[in-house]
KOLTORSE-319864 format. One record per residue (C-alpha): x negated, z, y negated. Coordinates in nm, 3 decimals, always signed. Example, Ala and Ser with C-alpha at 12.3 -4.5 7.8 and 13.67 -1.06 7.14 Angstrom:
residues 2
- u / w / v
- -1.230 / +0.780 / +0.450 $
- -1.367 / +0.714 / +0.106 $
END
This chain:
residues 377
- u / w / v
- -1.635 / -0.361 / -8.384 $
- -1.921 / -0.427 / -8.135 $
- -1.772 / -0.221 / -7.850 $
- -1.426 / -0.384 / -7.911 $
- -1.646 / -0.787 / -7.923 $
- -1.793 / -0.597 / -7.566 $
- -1.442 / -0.589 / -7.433 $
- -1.386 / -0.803 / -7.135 $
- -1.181 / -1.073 / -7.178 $
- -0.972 / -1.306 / -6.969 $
- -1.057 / -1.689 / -7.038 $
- -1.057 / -1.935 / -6.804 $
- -1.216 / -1.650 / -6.572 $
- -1.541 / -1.593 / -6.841 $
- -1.624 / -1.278 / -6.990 $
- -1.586 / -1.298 / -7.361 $
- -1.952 / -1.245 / -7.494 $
- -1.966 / -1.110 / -7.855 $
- -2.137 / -1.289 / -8.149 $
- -2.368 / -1.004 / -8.230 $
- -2.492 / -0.725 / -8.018 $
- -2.587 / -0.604 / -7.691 $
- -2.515 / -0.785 / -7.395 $
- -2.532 / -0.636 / -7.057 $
- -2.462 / -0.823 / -6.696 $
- -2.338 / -0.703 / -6.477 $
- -2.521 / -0.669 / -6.118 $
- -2.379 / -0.966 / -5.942 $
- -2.455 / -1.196 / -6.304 $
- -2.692 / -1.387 / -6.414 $
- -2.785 / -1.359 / -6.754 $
- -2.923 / -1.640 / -6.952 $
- -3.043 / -1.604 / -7.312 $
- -3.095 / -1.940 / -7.533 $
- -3.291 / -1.875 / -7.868 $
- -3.405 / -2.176 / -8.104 $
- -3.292 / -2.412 / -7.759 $
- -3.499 / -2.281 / -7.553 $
- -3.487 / -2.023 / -7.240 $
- -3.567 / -1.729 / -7.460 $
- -3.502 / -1.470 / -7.146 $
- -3.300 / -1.419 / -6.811 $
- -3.259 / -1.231 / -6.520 $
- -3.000 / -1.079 / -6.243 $
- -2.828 / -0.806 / -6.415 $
- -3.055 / -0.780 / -6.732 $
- -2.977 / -0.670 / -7.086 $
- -3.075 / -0.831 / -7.416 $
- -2.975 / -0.843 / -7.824 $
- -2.822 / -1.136 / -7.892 $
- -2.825 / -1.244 / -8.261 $
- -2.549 / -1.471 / -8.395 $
- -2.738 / -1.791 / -8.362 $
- -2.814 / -1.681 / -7.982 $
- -2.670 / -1.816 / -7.730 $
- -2.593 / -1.634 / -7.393 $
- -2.461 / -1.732 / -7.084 $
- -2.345 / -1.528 / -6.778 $
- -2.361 / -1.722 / -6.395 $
- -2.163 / -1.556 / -6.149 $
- -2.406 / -1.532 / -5.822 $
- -2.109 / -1.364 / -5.565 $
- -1.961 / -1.598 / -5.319 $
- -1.680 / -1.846 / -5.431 $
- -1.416 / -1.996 / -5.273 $
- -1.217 / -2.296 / -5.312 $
- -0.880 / -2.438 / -5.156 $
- -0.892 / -2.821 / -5.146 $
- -0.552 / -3.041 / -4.996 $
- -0.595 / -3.424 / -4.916 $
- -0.331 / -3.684 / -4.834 $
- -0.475 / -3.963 / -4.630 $
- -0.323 / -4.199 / -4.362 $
- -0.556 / -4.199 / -4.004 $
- -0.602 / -4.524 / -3.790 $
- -0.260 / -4.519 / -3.649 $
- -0.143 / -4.564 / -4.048 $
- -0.017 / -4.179 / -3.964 $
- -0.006 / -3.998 / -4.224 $
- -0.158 / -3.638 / -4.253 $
- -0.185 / -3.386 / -4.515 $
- -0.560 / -3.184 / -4.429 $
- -0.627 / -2.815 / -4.601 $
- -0.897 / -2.683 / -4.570 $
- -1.132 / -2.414 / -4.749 $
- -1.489 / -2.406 / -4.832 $
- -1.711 / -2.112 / -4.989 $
- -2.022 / -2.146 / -5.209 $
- -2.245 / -1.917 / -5.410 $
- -2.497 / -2.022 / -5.688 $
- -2.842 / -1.959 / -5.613 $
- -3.018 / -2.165 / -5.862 $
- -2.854 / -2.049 / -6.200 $
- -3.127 / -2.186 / -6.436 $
- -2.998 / -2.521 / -6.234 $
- -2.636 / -2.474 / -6.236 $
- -2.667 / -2.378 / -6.588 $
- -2.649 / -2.762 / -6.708 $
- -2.354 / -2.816 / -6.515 $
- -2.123 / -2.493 / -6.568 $
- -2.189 / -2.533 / -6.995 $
- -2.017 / -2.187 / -7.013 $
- -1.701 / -2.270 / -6.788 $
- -1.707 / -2.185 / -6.490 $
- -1.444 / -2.339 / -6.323 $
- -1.583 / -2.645 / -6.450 $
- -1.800 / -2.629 / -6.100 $
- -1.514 / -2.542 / -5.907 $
- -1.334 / -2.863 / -6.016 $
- -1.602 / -3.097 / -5.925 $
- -1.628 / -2.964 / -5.626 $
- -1.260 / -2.973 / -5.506 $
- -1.261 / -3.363 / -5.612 $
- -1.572 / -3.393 / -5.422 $
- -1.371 / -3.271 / -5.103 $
- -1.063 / -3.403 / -5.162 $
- -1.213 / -3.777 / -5.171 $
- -1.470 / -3.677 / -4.900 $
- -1.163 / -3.596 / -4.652 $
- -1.004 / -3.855 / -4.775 $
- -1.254 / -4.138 / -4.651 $
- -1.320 / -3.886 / -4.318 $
- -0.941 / -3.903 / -4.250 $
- -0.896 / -4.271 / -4.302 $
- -1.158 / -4.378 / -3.994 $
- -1.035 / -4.125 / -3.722 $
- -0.768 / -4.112 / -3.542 $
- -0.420 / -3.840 / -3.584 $
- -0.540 / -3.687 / -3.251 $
- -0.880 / -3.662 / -3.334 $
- -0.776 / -3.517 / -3.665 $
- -0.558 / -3.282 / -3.503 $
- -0.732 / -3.144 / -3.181 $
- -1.109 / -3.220 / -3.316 $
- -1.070 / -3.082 / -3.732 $
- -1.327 / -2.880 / -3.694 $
- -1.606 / -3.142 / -3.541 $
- -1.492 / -3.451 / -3.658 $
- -1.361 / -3.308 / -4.010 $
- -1.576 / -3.022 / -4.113 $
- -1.875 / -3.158 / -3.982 $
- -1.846 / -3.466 / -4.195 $
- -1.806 / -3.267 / -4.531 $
- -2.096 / -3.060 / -4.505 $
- -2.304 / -3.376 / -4.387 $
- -2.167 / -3.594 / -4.695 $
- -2.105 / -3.329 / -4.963 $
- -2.415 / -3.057 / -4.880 $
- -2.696 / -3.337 / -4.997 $
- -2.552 / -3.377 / -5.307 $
- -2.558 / -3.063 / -5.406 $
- -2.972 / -3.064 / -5.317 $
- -3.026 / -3.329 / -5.522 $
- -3.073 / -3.589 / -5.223 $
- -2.711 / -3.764 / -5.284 $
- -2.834 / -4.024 / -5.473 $
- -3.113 / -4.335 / -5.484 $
- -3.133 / -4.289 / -5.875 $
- -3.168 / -3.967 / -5.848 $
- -3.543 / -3.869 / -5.847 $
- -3.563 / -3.507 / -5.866 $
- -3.513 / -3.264 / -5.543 $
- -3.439 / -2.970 / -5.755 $
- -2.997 / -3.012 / -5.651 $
- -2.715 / -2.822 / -5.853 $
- -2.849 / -2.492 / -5.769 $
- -2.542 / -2.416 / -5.532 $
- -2.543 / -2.377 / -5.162 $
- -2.261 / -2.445 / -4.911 $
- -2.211 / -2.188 / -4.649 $
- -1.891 / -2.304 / -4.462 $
- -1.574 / -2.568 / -4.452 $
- -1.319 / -2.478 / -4.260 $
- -0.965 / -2.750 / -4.222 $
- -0.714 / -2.436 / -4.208 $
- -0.432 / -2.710 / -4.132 $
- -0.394 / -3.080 / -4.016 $
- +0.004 / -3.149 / -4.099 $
- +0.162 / -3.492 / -3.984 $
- +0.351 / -3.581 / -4.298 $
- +0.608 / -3.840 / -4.095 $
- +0.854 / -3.619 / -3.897 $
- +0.907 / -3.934 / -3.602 $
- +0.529 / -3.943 / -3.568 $
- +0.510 / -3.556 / -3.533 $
- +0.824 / -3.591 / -3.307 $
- +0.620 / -3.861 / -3.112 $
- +0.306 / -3.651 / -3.103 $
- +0.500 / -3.404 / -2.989 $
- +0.609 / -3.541 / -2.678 $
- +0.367 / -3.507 / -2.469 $
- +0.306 / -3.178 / -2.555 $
- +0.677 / -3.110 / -2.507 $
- +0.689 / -3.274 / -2.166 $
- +0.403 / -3.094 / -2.007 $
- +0.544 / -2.755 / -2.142 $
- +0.919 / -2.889 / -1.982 $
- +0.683 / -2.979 / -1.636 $
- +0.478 / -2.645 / -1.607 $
- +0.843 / -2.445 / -1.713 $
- +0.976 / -2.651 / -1.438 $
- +0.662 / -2.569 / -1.225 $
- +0.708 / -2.210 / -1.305 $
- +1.071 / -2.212 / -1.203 $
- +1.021 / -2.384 / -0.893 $
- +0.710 / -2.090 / -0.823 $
- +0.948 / -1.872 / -0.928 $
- +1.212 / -1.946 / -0.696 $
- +1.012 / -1.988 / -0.380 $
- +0.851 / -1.662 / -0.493 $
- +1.187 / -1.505 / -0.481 $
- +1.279 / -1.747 / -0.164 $
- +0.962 / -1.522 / -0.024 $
- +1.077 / -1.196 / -0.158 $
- +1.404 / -1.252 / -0.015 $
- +1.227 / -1.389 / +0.351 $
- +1.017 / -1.034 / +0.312 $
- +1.325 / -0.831 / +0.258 $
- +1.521 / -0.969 / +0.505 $
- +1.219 / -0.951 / +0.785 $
- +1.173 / -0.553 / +0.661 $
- +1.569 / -0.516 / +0.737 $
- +1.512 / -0.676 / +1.087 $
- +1.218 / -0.543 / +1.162 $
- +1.398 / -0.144 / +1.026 $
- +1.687 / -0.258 / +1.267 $
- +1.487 / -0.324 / +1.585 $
- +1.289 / +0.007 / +1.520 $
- +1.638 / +0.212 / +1.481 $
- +1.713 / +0.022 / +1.805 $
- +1.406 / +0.074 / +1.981 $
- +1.434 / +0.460 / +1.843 $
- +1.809 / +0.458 / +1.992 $
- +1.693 / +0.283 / +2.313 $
- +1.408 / +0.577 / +2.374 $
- +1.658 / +0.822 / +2.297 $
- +1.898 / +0.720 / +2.568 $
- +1.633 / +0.649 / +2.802 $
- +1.502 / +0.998 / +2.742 $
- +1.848 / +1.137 / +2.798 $
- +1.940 / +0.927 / +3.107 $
- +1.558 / +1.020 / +3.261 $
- +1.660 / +1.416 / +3.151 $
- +2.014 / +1.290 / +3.392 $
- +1.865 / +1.194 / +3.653 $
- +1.614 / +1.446 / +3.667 $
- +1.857 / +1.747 / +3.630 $
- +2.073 / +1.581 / +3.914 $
- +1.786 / +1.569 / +4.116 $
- +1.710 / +1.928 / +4.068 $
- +2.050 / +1.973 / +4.167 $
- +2.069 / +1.805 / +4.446 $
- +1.771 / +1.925 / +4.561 $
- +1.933 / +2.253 / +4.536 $
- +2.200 / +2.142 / +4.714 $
- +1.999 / +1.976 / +4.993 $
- +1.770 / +2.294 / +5.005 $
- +2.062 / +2.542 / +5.059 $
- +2.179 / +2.234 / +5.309 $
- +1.893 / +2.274 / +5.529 $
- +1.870 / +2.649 / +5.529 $
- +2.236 / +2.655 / +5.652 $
- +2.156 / +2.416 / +5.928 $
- +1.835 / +2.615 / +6.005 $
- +2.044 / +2.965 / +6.026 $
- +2.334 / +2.790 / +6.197 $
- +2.050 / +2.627 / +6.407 $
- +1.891 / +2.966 / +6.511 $
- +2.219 / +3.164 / +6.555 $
- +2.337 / +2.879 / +6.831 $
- +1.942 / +2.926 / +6.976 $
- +2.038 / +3.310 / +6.973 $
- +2.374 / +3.260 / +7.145 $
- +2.210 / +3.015 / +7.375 $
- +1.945 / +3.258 / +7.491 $
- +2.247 / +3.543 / +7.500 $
- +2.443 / +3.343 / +7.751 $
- +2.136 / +3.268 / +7.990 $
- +2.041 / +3.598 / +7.988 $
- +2.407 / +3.702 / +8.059 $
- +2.394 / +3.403 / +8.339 $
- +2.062 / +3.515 / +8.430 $
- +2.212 / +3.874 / +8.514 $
- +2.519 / +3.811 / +8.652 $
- +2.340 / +3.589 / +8.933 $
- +2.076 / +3.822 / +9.011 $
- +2.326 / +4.066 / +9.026 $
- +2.527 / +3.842 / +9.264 $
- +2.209 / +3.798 / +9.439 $
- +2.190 / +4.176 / +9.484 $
- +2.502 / +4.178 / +9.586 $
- +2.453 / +3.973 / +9.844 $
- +2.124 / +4.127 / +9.947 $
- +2.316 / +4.457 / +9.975 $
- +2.608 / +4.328 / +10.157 $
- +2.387 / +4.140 / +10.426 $
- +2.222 / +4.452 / +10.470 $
- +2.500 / +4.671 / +10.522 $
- +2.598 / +4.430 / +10.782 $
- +2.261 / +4.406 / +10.969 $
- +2.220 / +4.820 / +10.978 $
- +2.618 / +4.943 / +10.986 $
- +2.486 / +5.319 / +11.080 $
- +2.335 / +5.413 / +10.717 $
- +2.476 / +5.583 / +10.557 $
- +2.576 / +5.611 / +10.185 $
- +2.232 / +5.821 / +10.049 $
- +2.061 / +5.580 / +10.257 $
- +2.236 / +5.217 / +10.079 $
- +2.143 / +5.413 / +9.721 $
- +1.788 / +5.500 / +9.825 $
- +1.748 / +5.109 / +9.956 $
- +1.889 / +4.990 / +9.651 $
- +1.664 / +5.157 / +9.414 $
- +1.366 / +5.153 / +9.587 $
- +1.412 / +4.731 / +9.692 $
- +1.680 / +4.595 / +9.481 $
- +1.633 / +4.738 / +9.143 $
- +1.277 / +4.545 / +9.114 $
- +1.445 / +4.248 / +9.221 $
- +1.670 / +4.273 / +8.949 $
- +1.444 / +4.343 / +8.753 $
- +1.224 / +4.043 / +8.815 $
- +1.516 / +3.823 / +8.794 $
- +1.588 / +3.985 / +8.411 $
- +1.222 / +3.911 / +8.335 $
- +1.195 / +3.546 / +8.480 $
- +1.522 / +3.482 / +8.267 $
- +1.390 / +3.633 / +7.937 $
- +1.059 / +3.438 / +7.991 $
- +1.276 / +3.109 / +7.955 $
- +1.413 / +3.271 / +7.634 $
- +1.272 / +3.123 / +7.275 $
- +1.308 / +3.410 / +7.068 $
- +1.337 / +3.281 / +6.678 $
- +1.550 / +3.482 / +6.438 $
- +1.876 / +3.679 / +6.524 $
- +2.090 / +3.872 / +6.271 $
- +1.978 / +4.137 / +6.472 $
- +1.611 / +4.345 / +6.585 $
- +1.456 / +4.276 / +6.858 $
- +1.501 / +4.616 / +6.998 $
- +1.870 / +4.561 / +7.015 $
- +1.856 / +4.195 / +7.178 $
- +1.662 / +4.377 / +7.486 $
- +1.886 / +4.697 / +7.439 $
- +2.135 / +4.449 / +7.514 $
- +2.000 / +4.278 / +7.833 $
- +1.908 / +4.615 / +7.951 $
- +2.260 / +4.742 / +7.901 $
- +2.410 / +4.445 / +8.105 $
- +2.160 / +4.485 / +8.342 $
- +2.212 / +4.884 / +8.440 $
- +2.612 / +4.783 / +8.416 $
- +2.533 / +4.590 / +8.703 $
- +2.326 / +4.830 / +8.901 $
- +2.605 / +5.052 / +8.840 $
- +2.901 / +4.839 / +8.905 $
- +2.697 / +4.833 / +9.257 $
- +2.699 / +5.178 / +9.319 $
- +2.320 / +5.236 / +9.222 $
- +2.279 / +5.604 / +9.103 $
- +2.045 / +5.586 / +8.832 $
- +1.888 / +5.915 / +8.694 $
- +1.877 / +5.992 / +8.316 $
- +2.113 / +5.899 / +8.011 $
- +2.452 / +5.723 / +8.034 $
- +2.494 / +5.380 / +7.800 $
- +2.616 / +5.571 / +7.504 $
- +2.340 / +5.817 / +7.499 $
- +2.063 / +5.574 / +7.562 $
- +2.202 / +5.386 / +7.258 $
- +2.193 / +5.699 / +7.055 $
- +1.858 / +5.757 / +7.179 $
- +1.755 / +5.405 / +7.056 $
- +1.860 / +5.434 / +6.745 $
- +1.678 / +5.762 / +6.683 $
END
């Protein structure tokens, strides 16, 4: 029977304590024994005998939370529905003790109606936006300055202790300001909904001369891809006309080249025939001159006789001839023939010894033929 009274029990969140027997608290209680009406013994987590005209009380000392909602009207006569939560532990339970009388939520309640009309007289002097954008200055603020002295015993001008409830504050938060008239949230709205409508409208207008710019860009990197594929194509023909021009003036270079070397060959074979002819002219007058010369002297001495003439001719007229040949080849420019030069004076000694025989002149040694022979050997 005393573990079964040592059960836990669910009431009103209080552990069930049993009439007789052992009672043990847990770590985060408080244990309070009362014996004869007065503080017999107590203690954080302590265990004691409780008899059945004992009485025994255990404090929770964790941290609490409670959920408080207030319905209040702001300046404007708006009205707004605050939430908020605050949390609270018990750090005095020897001073709570006179308040909780075994219930614990009996703390809990007077604290939520503390809040509740505490928000209530907050709400009623501020304004909907100040309750809205400033809940945690203008809201918060003002419940732990108006509710946090009362629970230190300073709430009060009757009340002359200091000693408080034995429970600390640590934090009120206002989870939610909601405006209970839909046309006055509509009309708070507004605003809001017109600067969001003006920055989408800014963004769209960024967003289109953004694209406008994109576009611009695109279009500029096609033109500007163009006039390089242009410019690439212009180069290229350039190149190819410059490659043209340069392989038809190679050419006609060539052509110009084997020109002038025609000219220049034609040029020296007229030079050649040139020289031919006044060497033949040459001849044939001193020849003529010889001729003369021979006849005038036949005619001056008629009684020589024929050894005689040939004797006179070789011994006076063959030098003459023979300077006349040289005189006529020292006028000659000698340049290039298709010939040597060995045959161009083969030559004008052949005419010349056709003269001296054509005259008569007996002249010792080879005949034409076999002097040519001889010359080529």
């Amino acid at each position: 029977m005393l573990a079964l009274a040592r059960r836990l029990l669910s009431r009103g969140g209080m552990r069930t304590i049993p009439n007789f027997g052992r009672v043990t608290a847990e770590p985060h209680e408080f244990l309070i024994l009362i014996r004869d009406g007065k503080v017999k013994r107590s203690g954080q987590g302590v265990s004691v005998f409780k008899w059945p005209s004992d009485s025994v009380t255990l404090i929770p000392t964790t941290i609490q939370k409670l959920q408080f909602r207030a319905d209040q009207v702001t300046l404007e006569k708006a009205g707004v529905e605050v939430t908020g939560l605050a949390v609270y532990r018990i750090v005095e339970p020897l001073l709570a003790y006179r308040m909780i009388d075994r219930d614990r939520d009996g703390l809990t309640d007077i604290l939520r109606e503390m809040f509740v009309g505490a928000t209530r007289r907050i709400v009623a002097g501020l304004g909907l936006e100040e309750c809205l954008t400033h809940r945690k200055e203008r809201v918060a603020a003002a419940l732990m300055a108006e509710i946090a002295p009362v629970l230190a015993g300073e709430g009060s001008q009757e009340d002359g202790t200091s000693t408080g409830w034995g429970v600390v504050i640590d934090t009120i938060e206002i989870q939610d300001v909601k405006v209970l008239s839909q046309e006055v949230f509509t009309r708070l709205q507004a605003p809001y909904r017109e600067k969001l409508a003006l920055e989408a409208l800014r963004a769209k207008e960024e967003v289109a001369v953004e694209e406008n710019r994109l576009a611009f860009e695109r279009k500029r990197a096609a033109e500007d891809a163009r006039r390089a594929i242009m410019a690439e194509e212009e180069a290229r023909i350039a190149a190819e006309r410059r490659r043209e021009m340069q392989a038809l003036e190679h050419k006609q270079a060539l052509v110009r080249r084997a020109h002038e070397e025609e000219l220049l060959r034609a040029r020296e074979r007229a030079e050649a025939e040139q020289a031919e002819a006044r060497i033949a002219l040459e001849t044939r007058r001193a020849a003529a001159e010889l001729e003369a010369e021979i006849e005038a002297k036949k005619r001056s001495v008629p009684e020589l006789g024929e050894a005689r003439l040939q004797e006179i001719m070789l011994t006076e007229t063959l030098p003459s001839i023979a300077n006349a040949f040289r005189a006529s080849f020292d006028r000659v420019n000698v340049t290039t023939t298709d010939g040597s030069l060995l045959s161009f004076l083969s030559a004008g000694l052949d005419q010349v010894m056709d003269v001296a025989r054509a005259r008569g002149a007996p002249l010792p040694g080879l005949g034409k033929s076999e002097a040519r022979e001889g010359q080529n050997d």
